[in-house]
N, C-alpha and C positions, 0 to 999 in steps of 0.2 A: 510509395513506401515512406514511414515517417523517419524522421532524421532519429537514427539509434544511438548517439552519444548524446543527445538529451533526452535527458527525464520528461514523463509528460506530466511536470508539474501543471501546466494552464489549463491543462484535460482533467486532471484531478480535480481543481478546485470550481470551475465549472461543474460535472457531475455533483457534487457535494454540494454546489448552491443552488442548483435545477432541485435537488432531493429535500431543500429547504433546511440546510444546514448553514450555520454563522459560522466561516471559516475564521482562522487566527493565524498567524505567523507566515515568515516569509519563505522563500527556496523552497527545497524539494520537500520539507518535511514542514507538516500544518497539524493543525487541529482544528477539527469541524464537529460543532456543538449543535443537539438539537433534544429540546427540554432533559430529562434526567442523563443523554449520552453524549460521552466524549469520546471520540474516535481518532488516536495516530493515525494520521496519515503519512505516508514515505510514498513518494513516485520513483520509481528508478528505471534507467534507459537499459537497453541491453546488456551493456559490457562490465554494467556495476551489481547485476541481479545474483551471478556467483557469489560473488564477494560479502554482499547484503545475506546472502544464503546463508553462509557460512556463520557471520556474525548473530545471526537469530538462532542457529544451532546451540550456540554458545551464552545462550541466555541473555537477547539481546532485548527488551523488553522494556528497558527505561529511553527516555528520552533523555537528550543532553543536560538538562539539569536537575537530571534524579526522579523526575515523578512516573511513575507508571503508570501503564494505560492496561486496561484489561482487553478492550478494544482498539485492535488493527486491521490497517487496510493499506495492504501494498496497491500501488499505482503501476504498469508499465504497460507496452509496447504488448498488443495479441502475442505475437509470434514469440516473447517472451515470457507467458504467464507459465507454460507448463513445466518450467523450470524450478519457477520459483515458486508452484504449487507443490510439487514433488517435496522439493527442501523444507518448506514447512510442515507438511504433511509426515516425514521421517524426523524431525526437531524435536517433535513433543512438546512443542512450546507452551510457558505456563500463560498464552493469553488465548484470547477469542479473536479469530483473524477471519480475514477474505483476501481475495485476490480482484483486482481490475483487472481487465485487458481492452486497452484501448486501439485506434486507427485512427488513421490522420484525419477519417472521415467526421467523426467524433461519434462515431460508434461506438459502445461496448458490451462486455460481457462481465459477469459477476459470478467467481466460485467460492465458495463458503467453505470451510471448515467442516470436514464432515463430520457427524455426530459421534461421540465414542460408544 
């Protein structure tokens, strides 16, 4: 079982570089460019996926210093994704999102935004 008070930030940025993405920035939140797309990425570990939920409900869509991404991509834990699929998925959030879900194996799964 992976350790669920951290994020799988190194799982995230791996995925993103295997997908032939130039990733950007440090800690749990990056950005990964590849020709015309930029992608937020946020990893979150279990115990902060509520919390992150809530704040995306609330129109959370900028990054720290104001720029918005139209494209997101939450990071976490398998056994964490259907949480924080749910949350978005009731948000109505004004971006285009996915969901990871990773294992310690460096396994994952990818759920999309379903189409309106």
């Amino acid at each position: 079982m992976p350790p669920v008070s951290m994020p799988p930030a190194e799982e995230a940025r791996s995925i993103f570089s295997r997908l032939g993405y130039t990733v950007s920035g440090d800690g749990s939140e990056f950005v990964a460019e590849r020709k015309w797309r930029s992608v937020q990425v946020t990893a979150l570990d279990t115990d902060t996926v509520e919390l992150r939920r809530r704040a995306i409900a609330d129109g959370g869509s900028q990054t720290a210093d104001g720029d918005g991404y139209g494209l997101r991509c939450f990071v976490t834990w398998k056994e964490a994704t259907g949480n924080l699929t749910d949350g978005l998925k009731s948000a109505d959030t004004p971006f285009e999102w996915a969901v990871i879900g990773v294992d310690d194996g460096g396994n994952y799964d990818v759920v999309h935004r379903e189409a309106r």
